[in-house]
LOMAR-987708 format. One record per residue: x, y, z of N, C-alpha, C, CB in turn; residue number from 1. Coordinates in Angstrom, 3 decimals. Glycine has a CB too. Layout:
BEGIN
+----------+----------+----------+----------+----------+----------+----------+----------+----------+----------+----------+----------+-----+
:      n_x :      n_y :      n_z :     ca_x :     ca_y :     ca_z :      c_x :      c_y :      c_z :     cb_x :     cb_y :     cb_z : pos :
+----------+----------+----------+----------+----------+----------+----------+----------+----------+----------+----------+----------+-----+
:        X :        Y :        Z :        X :        Y :        Z :        X :        Y :        Z :        X :        Y :        Z : NUM :
...
+----------+----------+----------+----------+----------+----------+----------+----------+----------+----------+----------+----------+-----+
This chain:
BEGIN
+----------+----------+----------+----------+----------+----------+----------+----------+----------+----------+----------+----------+-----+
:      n_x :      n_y :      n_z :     ca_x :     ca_y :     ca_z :      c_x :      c_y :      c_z :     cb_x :     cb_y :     cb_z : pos :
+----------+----------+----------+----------+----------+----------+----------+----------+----------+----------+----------+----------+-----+
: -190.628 :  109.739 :  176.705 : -191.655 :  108.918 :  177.299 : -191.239 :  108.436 :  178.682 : -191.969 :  107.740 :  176.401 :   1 :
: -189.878 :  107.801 :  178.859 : -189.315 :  107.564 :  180.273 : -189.827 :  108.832 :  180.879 : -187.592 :  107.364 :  180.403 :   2 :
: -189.290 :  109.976 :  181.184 : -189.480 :  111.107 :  181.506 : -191.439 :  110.958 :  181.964 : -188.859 :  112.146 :  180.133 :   3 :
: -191.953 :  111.054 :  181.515 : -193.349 :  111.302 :  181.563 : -193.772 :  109.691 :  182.333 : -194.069 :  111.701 :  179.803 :   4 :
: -193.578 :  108.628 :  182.698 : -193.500 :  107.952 :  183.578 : -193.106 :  107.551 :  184.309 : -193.586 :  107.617 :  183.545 :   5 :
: -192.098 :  108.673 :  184.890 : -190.856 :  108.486 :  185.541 : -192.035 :  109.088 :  186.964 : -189.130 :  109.531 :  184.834 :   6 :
: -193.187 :  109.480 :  186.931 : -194.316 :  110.025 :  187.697 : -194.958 :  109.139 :  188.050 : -195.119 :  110.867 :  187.154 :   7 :
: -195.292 :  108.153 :  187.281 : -196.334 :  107.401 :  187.423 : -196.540 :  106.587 :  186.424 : -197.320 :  108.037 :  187.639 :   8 :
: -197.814 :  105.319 :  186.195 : -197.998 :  105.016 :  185.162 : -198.982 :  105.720 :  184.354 : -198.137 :  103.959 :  185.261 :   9 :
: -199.002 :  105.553 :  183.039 : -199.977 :  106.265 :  182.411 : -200.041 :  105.401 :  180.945 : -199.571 :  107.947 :  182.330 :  10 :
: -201.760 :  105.762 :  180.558 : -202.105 :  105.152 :  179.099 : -201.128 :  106.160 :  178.124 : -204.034 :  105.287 :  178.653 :  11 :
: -201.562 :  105.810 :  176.826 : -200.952 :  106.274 :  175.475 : -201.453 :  107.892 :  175.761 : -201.687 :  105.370 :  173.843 :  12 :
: -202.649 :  108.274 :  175.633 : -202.621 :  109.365 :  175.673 : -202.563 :  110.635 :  176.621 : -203.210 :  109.312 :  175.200 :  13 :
: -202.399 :  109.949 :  178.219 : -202.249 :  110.599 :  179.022 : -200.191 :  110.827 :  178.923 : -203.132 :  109.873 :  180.292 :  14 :
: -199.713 :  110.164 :  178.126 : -198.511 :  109.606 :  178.140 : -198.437 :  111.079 :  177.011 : -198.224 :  107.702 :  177.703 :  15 :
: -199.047 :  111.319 :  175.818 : -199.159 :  112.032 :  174.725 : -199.214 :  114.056 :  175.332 : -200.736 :  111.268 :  173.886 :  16 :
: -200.317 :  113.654 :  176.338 : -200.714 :  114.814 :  176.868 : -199.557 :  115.781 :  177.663 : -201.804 :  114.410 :  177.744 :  17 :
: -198.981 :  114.349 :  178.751 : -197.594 :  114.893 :  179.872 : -196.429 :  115.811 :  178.804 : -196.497 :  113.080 :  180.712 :  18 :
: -196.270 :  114.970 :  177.729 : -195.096 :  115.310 :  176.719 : -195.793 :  116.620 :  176.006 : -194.683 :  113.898 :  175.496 :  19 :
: -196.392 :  116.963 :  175.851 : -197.040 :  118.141 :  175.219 : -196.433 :  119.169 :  176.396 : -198.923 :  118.033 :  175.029 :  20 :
: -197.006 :  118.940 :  177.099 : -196.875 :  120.060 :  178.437 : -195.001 :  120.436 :  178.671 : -197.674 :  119.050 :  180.264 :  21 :
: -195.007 :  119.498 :  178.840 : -193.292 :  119.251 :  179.671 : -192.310 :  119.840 :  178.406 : -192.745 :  117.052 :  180.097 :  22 :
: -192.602 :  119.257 :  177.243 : -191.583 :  119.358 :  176.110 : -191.572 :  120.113 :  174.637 : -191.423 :  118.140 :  175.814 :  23 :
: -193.566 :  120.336 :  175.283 : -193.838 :  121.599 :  173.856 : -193.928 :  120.683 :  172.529 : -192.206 :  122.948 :  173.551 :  24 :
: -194.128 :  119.077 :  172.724 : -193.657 :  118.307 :  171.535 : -195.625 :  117.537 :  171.466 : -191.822 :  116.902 :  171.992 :  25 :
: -195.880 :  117.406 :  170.073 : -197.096 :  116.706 :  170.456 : -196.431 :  115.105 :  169.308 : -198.971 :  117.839 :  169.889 :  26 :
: -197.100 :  114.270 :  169.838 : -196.625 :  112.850 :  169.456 : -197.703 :  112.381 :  168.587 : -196.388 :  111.817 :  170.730 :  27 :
: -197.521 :  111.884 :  167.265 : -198.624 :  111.323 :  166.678 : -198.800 :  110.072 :  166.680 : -198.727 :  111.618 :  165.598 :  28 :
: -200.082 :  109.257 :  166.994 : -200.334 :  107.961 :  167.464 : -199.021 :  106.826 :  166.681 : -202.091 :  107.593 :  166.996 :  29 :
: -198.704 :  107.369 :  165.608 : -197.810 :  106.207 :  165.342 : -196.721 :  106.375 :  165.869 : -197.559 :  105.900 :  164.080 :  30 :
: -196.066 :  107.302 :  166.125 : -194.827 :  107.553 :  166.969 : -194.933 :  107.150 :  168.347 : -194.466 :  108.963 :  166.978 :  31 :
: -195.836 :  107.483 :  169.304 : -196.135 :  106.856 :  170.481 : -195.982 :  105.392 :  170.789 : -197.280 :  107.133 :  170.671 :  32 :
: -196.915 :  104.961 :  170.098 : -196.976 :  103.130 :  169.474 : -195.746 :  102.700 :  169.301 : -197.704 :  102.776 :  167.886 :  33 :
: -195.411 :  103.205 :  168.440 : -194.201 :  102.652 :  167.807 : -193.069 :  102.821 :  169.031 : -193.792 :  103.526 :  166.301 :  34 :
: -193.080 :  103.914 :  169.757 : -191.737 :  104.275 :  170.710 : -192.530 :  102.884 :  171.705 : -191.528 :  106.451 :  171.635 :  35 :
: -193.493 :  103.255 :  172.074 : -193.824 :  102.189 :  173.095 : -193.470 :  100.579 :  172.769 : -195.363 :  102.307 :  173.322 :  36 :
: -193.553 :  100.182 :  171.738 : -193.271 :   98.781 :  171.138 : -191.474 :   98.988 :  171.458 : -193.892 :   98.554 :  169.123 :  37 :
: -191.011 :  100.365 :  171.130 : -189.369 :   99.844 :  171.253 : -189.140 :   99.460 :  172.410 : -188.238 :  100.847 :  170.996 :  38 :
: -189.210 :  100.384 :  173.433 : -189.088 :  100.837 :  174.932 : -189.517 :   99.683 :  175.829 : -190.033 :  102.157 :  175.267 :  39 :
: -190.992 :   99.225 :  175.352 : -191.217 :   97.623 :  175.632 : -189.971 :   96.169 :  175.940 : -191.970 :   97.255 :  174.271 :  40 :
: -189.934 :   96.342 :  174.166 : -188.904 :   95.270 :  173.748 : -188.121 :   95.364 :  174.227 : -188.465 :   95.089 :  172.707 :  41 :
: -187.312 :   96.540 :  174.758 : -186.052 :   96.812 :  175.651 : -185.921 :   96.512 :  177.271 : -185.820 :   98.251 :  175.524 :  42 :
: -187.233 :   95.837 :  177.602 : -187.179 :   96.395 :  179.176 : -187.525 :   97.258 :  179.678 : -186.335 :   96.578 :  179.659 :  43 :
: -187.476 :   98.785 :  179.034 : -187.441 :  100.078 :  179.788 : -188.971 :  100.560 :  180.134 : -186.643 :  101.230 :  178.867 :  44 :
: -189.793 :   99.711 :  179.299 : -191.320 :   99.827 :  180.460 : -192.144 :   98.663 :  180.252 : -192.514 :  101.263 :  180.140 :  45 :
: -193.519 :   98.499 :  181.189 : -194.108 :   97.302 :  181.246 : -195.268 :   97.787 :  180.845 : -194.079 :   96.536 :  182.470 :  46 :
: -196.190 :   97.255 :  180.399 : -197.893 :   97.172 :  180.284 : -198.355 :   96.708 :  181.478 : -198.523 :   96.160 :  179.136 :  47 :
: -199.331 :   97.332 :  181.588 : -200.110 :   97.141 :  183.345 : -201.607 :   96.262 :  182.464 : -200.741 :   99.440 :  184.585 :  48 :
: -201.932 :   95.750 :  183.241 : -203.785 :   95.702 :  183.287 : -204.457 :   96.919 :  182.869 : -204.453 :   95.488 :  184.872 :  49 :
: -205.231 :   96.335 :  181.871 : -205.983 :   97.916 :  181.920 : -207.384 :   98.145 :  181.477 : -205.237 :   98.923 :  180.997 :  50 :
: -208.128 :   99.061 :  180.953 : -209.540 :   98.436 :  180.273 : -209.887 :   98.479 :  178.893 : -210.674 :   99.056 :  180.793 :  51 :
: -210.215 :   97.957 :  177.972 : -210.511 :   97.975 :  176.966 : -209.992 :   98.784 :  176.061 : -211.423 :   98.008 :  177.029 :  52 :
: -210.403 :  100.274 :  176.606 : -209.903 :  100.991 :  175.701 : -208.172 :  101.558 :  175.778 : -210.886 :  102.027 :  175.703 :  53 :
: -207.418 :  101.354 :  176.919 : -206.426 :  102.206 :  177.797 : -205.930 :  101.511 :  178.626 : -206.896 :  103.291 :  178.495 :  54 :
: -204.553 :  100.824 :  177.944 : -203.427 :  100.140 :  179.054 : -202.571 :  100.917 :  178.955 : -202.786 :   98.712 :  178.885 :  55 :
: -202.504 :  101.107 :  180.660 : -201.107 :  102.301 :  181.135 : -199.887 :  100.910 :  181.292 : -201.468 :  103.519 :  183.301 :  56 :
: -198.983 :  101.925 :  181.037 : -197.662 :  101.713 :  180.833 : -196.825 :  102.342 :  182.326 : -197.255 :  102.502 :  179.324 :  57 :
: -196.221 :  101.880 :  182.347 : -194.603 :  102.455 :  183.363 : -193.889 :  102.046 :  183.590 : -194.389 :  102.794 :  184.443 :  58 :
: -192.764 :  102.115 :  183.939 : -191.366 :  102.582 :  183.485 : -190.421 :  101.420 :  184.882 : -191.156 :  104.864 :  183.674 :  59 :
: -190.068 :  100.762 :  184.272 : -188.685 :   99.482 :  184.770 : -187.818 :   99.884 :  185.441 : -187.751 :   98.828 :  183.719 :  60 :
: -187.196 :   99.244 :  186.261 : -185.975 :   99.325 :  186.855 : -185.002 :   99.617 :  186.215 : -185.677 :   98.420 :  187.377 :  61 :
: -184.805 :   98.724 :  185.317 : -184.074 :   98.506 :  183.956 : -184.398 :  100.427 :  182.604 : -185.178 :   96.511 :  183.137 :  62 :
: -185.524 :  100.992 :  182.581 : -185.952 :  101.760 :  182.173 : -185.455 :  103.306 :  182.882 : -187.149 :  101.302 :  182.168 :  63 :
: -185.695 :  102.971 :  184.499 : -185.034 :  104.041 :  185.203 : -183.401 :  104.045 :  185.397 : -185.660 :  104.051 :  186.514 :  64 :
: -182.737 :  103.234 :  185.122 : -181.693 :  103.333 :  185.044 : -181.402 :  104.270 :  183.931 : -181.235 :  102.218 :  185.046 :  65 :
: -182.064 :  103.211 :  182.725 : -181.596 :  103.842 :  181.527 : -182.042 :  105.934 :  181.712 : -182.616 :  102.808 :  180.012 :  66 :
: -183.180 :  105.827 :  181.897 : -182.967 :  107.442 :  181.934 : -181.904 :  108.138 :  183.146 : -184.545 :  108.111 :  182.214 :  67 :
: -181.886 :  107.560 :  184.264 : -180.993 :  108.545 :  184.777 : -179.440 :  108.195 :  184.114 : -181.049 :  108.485 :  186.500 :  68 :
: -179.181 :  107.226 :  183.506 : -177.676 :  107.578 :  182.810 : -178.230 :  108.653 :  181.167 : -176.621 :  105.532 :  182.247 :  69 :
: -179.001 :  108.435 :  180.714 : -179.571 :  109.467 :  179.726 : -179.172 :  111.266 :  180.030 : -181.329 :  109.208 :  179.837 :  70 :
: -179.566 :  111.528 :  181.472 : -179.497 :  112.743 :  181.905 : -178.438 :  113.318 :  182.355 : -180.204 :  112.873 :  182.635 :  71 :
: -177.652 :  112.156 :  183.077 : -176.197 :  112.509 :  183.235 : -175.632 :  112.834 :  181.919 : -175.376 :  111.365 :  183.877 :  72 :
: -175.753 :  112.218 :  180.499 : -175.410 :  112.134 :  179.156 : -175.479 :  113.399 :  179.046 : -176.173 :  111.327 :  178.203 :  73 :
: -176.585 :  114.511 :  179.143 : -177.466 :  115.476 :  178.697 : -176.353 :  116.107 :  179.429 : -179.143 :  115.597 :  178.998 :  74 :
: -176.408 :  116.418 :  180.783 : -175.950 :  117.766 :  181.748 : -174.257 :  117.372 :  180.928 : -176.182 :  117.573 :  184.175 :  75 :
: -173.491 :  116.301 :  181.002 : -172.211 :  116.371 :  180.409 : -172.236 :  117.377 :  179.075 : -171.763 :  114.864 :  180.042 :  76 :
: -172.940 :  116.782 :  178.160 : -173.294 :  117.342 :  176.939 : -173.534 :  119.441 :  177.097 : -174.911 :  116.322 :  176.516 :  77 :
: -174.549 :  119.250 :  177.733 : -175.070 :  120.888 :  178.497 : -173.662 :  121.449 :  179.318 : -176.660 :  120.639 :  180.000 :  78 :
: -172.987 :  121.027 :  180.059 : -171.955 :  121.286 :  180.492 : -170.757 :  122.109 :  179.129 : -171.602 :  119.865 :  181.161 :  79 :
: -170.500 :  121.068 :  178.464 : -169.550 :  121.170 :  177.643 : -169.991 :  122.525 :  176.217 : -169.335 :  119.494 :  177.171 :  80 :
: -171.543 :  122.301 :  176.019 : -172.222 :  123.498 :  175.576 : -171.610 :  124.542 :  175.992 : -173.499 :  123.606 :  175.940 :  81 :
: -172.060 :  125.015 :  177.257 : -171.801 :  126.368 :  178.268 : -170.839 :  126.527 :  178.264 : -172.076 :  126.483 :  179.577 :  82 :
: -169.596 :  125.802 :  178.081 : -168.126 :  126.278 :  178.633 : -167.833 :  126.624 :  176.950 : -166.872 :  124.827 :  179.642 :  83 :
: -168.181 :  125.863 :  175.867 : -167.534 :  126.699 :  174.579 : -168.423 :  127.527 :  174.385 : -167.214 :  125.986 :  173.206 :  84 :
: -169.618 :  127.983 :  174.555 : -170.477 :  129.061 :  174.627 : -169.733 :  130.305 :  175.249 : -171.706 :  128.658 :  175.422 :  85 :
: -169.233 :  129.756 :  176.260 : -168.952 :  131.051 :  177.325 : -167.025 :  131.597 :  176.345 : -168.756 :  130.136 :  179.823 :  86 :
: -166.271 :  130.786 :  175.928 : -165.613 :  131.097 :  175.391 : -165.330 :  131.882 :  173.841 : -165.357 :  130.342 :  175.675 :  87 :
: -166.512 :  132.335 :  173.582 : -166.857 :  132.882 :  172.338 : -166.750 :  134.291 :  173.078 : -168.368 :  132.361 :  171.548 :  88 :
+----------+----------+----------+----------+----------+----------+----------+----------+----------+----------+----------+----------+-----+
């Protein structure tokens, strides 16, 4: 979800839609919700104004941090993959 507002802000299901595309993953309303209530509680995104039906969300200071140490996590991880990969 960081990832997919790391663009912009966006409601629940434009938020649902980005992650489909990007990750091949589709999210079911309770998983969304539910990640959004964590991610909330944490800092790592805010609720905007919005209308009735559709408050966009995006992504904290505190939130962008957290993903770019996330990705460094990943490429270390991906790194260390490739090199015992390559030793087989």
């Amino acid at each position: 979800m960081l990832v997919s507002l790391a663009d912009g802000p966006k409601h629940g299901y434009a938020i649902t839609q980005d992650i489909a595309r990007f990750a091949g993953r589709t999210l079911r309303p309770g998983t969304l919700y539910g990640a959004i209530a964590r991610l909330e509680s944490w800092g790592y995104i805010e609720a905007l104004a919005g209308d009735e039906r559709r408050r966009p969300y995006r992504i904290t200071a505190h939130g962008t941090r957290a993903l770019k140490d996330t990705i460094s996590d990943m490429q270390r991880v991906g790194a260390t993959a490739r090199r015992r990969l390559a030793a087989r």
